[in-house]
N, C-alpha and C positions, 0 to 999 in steps of 0.2 A: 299495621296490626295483622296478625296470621294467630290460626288458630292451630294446634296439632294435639292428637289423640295420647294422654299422657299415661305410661305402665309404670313411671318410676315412683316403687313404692316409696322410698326413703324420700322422697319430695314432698307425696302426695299426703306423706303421714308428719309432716316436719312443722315450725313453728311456723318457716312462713306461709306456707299455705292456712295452718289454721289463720291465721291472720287476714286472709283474702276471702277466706270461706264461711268464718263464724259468722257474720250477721246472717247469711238465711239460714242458720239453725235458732234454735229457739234454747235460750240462754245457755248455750253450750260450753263443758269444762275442756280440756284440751285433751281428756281420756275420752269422754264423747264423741269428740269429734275425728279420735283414732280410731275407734271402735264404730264409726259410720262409714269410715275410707276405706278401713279392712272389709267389711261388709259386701261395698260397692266393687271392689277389688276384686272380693272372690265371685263375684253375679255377673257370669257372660254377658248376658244383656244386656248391663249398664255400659255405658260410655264414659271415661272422663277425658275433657276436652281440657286445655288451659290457653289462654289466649297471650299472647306474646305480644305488648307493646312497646316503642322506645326503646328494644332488648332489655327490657326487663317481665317477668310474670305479671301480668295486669290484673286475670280473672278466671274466674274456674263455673265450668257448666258442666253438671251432672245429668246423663237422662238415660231412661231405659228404652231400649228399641223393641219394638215388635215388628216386624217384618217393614213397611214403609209408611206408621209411626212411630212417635217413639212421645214419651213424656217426661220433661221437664222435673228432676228431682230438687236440684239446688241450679241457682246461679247466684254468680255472685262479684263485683269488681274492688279490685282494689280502691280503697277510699278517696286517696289522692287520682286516680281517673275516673272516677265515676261523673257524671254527667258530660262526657263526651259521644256520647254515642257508642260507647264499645259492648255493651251488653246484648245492645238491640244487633249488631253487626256479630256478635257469637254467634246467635242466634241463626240469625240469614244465613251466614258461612257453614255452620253446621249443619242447616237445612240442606241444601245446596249440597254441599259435599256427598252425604249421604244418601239423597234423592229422598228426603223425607215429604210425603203427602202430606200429613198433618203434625201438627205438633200441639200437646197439650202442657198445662199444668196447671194447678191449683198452689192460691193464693190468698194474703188478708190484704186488710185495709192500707197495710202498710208499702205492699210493691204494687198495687190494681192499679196505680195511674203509669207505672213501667211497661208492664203489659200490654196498657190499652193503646198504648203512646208507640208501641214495639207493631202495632195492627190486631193484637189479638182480640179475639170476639171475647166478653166475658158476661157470666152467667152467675147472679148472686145469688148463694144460698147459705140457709141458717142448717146448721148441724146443734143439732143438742146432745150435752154430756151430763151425766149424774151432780154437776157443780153447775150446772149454765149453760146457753146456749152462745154459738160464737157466727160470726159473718167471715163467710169465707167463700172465694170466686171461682169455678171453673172457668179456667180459660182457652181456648184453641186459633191457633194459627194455621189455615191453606197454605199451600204452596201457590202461587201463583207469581211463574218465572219472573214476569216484570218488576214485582214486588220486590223483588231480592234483587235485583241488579244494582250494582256497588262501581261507580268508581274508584281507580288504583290512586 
């Protein structure tokens, strides 16, 4: 599994990527999810990453950097790899590469046990909206080198 920093628009905006990407979007149509890659595309900041499994596209991690953080916008793996460990290893790889201090993101109910299982420290809080109030996590990851050391 290798991770590399992906520019190719025609990929990033194609079926199969929406395909690896839709579930951490929130019931996303396939104009959505063009119209969030354009987005990310044009925001220096942002990074997108796609991780290479088996020679095939496995996963895609989205985050924005600020100087040595950066946070967590989307992750996301292909369905057939997912619980191998490739998420939490994007993760660390990208840390790593980039000499990220911390790394953050916010999260529901739905990926908090990924996170917590990944090392991240998480932080439950309720936000309220005009329809309801919802549970939703900060969560943050240290660098600490031992942490991320990966056998080949």
């Amino acid at each position: 599994m290798y991770m590399v920093l992906c520019f190719d628009r025609a990929w990033l905006t194609s079926k199969e990527a929406f395909s690896i990407y839709a579930p951490c979007m929130y019931q996303p149509t396939f104009d959505d999810f063009v119209a969030q890659m354009e987005e990310y595309l044009g925001d220096p900041s942002v990074k997108i990453f796609v991780c290479e499994n088996e020679g095939e596209k496995a996963g895609i991690l989205v985050m924005k950097e600020d100087g040595s953080e950066a946070e967590i916008l989307g992750i996301a793996v292909r369905k057939d790899q997912r619980k191998k460990g490739l998420g939490k290893e994007m993760i660390y790889q990208v840390m790593e590469a980039a000499g990220l201090k911390k790394i953050t993101a916010q999260t529901d109910d739905d990926a908090i046990g990924f996170y917590r299982s990944s090392g991240f420290e998480a932080e439950r809080v309720v936000i309220e909206y005009p329809d309801g109030s919802t549970v939703r996590y900060n969560c943050v990851l240290y660098n600490e080198s031992s942490k991320f050391a990966t056998e080949d």
